[in-house]
N, C-alpha and C positions, 0 to 999 in steps of 0.2 A: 413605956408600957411593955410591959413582956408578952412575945407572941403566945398563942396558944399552941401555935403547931412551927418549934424551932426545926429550923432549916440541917443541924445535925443531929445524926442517932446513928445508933451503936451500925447498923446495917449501910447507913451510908458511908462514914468513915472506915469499915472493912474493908469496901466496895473501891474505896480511895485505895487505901493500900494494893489491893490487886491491879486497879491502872498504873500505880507507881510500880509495881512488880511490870507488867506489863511493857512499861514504856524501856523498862532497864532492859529488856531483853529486846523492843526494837533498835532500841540509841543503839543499844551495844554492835547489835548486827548492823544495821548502816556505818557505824564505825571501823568496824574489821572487816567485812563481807569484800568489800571490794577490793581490801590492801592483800585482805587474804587470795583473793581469785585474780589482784595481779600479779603475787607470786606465784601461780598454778599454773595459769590461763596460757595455752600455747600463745596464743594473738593478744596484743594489750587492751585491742577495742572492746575485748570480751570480759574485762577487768569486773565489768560491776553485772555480770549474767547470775552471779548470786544472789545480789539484790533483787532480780528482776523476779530468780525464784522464788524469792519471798512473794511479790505481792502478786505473781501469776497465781502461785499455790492459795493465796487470799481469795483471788475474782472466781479460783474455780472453787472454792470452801462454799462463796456464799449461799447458794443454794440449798447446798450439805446443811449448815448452821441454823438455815431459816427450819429446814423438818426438822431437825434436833430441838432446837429454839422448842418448835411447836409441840413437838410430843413428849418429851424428858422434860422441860421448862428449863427455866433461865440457869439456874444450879448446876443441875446435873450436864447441861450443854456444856457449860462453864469450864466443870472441872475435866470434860474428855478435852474442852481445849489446851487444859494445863498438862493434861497428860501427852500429847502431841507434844507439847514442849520441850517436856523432859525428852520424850524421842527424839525429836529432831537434833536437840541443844547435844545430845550425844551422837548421834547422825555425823552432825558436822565438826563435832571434836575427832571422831576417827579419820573424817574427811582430811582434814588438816594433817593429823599424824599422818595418815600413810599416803599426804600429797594427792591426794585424788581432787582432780577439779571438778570430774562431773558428779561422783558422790557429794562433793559438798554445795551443789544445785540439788541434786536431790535432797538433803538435808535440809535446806533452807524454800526450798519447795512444800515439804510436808510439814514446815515450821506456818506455811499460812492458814493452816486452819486455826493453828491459836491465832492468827492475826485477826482472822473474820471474826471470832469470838468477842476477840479485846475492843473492837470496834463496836462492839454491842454495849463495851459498860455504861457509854453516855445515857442509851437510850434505856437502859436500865436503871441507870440512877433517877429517875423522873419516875420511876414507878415504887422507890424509896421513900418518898414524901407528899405533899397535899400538893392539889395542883397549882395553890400560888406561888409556890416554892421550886416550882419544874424547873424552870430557866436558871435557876441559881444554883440547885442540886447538879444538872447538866455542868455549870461549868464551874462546879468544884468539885468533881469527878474527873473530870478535865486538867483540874491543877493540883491531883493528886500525881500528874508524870512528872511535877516539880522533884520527886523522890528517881524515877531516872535521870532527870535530868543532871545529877548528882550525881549517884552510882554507875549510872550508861559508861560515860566517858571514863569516867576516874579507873572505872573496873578493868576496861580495857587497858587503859594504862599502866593498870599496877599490876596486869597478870601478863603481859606481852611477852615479857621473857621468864615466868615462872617456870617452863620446860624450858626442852631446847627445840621445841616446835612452840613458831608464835604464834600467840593467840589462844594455845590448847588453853591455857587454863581459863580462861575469858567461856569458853565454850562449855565447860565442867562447871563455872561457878552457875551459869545461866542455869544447869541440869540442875543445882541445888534451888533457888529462886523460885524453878517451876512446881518445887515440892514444899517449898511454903506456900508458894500461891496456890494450892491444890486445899492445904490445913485452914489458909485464911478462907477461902472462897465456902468449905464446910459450916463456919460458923454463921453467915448470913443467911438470912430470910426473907425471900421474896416472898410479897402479898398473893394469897390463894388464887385470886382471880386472874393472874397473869400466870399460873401454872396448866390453868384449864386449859385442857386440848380445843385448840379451833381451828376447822377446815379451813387449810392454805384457801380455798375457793372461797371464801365469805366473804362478804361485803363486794365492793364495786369490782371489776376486773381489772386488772395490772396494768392495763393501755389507758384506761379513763385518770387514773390516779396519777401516772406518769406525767400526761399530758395538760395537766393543769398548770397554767403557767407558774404558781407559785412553786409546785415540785419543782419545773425542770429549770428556777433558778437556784434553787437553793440546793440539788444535782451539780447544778454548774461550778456555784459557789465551794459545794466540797471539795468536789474533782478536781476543778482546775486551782485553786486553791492547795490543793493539798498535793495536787502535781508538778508547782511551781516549785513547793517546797522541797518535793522531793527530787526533783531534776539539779536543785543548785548542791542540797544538803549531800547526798549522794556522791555528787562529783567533787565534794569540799575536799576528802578528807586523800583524794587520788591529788588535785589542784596544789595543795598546800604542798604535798611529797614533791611534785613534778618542779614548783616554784624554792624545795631546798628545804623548807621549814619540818623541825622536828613532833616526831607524833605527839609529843606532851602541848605542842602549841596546836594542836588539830585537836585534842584531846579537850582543850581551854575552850576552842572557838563550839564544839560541837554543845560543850557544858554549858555556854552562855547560850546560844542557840535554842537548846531544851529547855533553857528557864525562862527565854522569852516566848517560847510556844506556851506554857506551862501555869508563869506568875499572874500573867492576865486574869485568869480564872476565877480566881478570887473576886473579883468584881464583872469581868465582862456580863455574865448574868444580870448584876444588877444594872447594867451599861444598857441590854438589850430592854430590860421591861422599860427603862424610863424614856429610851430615844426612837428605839423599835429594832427587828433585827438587820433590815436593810438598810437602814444609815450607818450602823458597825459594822456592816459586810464592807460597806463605800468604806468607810476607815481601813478596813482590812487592805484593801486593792491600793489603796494611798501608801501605804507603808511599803507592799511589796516594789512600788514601784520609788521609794526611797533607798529599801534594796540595793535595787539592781543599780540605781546612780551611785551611793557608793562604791559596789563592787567594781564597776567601772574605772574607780580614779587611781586602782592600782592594785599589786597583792602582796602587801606588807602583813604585818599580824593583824596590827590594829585596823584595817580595814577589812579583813577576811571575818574580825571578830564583830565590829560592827554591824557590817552586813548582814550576817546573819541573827545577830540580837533581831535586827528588823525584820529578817523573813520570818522568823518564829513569830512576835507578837502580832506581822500581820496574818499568819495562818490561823493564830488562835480566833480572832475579829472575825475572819472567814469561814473557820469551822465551826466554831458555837455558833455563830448566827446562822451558817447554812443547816444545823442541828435543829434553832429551834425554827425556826422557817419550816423545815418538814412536818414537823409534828403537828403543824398546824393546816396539810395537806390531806393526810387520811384519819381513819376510825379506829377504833380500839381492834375492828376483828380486821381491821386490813394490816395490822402492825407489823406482823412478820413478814410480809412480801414487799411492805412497801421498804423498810429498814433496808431488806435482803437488794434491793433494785436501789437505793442508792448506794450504796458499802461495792455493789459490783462497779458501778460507774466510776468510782473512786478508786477501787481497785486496777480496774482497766487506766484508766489515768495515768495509774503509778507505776504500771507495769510497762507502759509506756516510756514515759519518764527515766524509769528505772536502765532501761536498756539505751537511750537515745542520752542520758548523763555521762555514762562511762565511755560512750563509741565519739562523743562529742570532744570532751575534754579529753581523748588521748590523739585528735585527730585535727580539731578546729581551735583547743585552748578555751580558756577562764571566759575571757572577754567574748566571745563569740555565742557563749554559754551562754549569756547574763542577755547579750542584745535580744537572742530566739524568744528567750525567758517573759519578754515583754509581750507579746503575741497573746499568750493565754492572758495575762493581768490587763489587756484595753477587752478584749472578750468578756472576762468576766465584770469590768465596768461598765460594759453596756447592755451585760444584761440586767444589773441591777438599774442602771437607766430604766430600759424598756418594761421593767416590774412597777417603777414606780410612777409612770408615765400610766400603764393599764389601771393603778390603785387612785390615780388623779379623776383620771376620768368617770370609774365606776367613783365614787364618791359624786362627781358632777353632776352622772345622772342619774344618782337616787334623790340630788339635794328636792 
């Protein structure tokens, strides 16, 4: 029987496209960002302070994004984050040509307001389709970064030495990307009712919503989820140089990487309505800690590639489920603050992450990397434990 209300249309397959633009321009910068700022960087421990500008410029957007979010709508927010892009993406090509280390933190700093942006298309694509459809729209919006995952890495590759500054073109192709994502993002159409302005103060206050315990796992689940990721993936691409291998093979691992973050998508959605979203989170946490035991047994390719196939597929397990975990947290008028207050937690995470990758691996090595790594992944298993130990008992005593 054919649904009445199919799962794709024209608005969410756009929508797709723009997270695939999107992801091309983070893969890309986690890929060069740090090779670039360890040829800059006076001190090597400051190797990946570009990345870090990324997702600081993110945790400080969110707020920015959520008044924008509310008063322009979803569209017009959209596309000033695409326009950021293109700044930034030339930002940090000049950064590059005339060697400036701190310029190209600033570049990759003012590049995080597109980040907070692009972090919104999940929770925009569930406003794309009927709400049986949410969990599946969510994460095949999600597995539209299949399309970075592809051009991220390769792009870096094929433009590395297109100048005689590397990287420039990598940096200039991003500035073209954020001018189609700018044409693509024109032609979609958000539903009227989520353009309407509504007072950031509506609905419950920010401390009530946070502190439900299903928020602040599924906070968790992002965060430390999406910080794991980012502390190993981050430090991959420094690791693999420092261990001798060439960037076309850091280039392979990063591309399997984003397609195990990426190809899940396709189904995780229908993975979440049928098992629920916290037994896929548990699946999530299982795999990063598959991870990290491979990463462990050496750093050949084929285990650099490994490893990471599995930290992507478990981040995706832990981000859609921590996705739709939230949603099932606030109201339609608490949307924009509640979105903005997990996106910062994640952000903070990362930015964390971000800077404790590069200081790690030029100072303590791969393996020391991998052992820390485990610390957030029993964290976030126990707090899906203790989510589902509270949802045991509240069932016991309404039986």
């Amino acid at each position: 029987m054919t649904s009445k209300h199919p799962l794709l249309n024209k608005n969410l397959l756009l929508l797709i496209i723009c997270q695939g633009l999107f992801l091309t321009n983070n893969v890309t910068f986690i890929a060069i960002n740090g090779l670039v700022g360890l040829s800059l960087s006076p001190i090597p421990w400051m190797a990946t302070l570009p990345v870090m500008g990324y997702v600081v410029g993110g945790a400080f957007a969110t707020s920015i994004v959520a008044k924008t979010q509310n008063y322009f709508g979803r569209k017009i927010s959209f596309q000033l984050g695409l326009l950021v892009a293109l700044l930034s993406s030339l930002i940090c090509a000049y950064a590059a040509y005339s060697k400036n280390f701190w310029l190209l933190i600033c570049g990759t700093f003012i590049s995080g307001y597109y980040m907070a942006n692009g972090q919104l298309y999940r929770f925009a694509a569930a406003e794309l389709t009927v709400a049986s459809q949410r969990d599946r729209a969510v994460s095949w919006v999600l597995a539209g970064g299949l399309l970075g995952a592809v051009i991220g890495p390769n792009l870096a590759a094929w433009t590395k030495s297109l100048f005689d500054t590397a990287f420039l073109g990598a940096y200039l192709t991003l500035a073209i990307a954020a001018i189609i994502g700018i044409g693509v993002m024109q032609c979609i159409h958000f539903p009227a009712e989520f353009k309407t302005q509504h007072a950031l103060g509506a609905g419950r206050d920010l401390k009530t919503i946070v502190m439900q315990p299903v928020f602040m796992v599924a906070a968790i689940g992002a965060a430390l989820g999406y910080g794991v990721m980012n502390l190993l993936m981050a430090a991959t691409p420094l690791a693999m140089q420092i261990c001798g291998l060439p960037f076309t093979d850091t280039a392979l691992v990063l591309e399997w990487h984003v397609i195990g973050m990426f190809a899940p998508g396709f189904f995780t959605g229908s993975l979440i309505q049928r098992f629920g979203a916290i037994k896929i989170m548990g699946v999530g946490v299982a795999l990063n800690c598959i991870c990290i035991s491979i990463a462990l047994t050496g750093v050949d390719l084929h285990q650099f590639l490994a490893a990471l196939f599995f930290l992507g597929v478990g981040w995706n397990f832990l981000f859609t489920g921590s996705t739709s975990l939230a949603m099932t947290a606030y109201k339609p008028d608490e949307r924009d603050k509640a979105q903005a207050a997990i996106n910062f937690f994640v952000f903070g995470t990362m930015a964390f992450t971000a800077f404790a990758s590069g200081a790690m691996i030029t100072s303590q090595g791969w393996k020391t990397l991998n052992l820390i790594s485990l610390l957030p992944v029993f964290l976030t298993g126990g707090a899906l434990i203790w989510l589902s130990l509270l949802h045991r008992k509240n069932k016991t005593s309404s039986a």
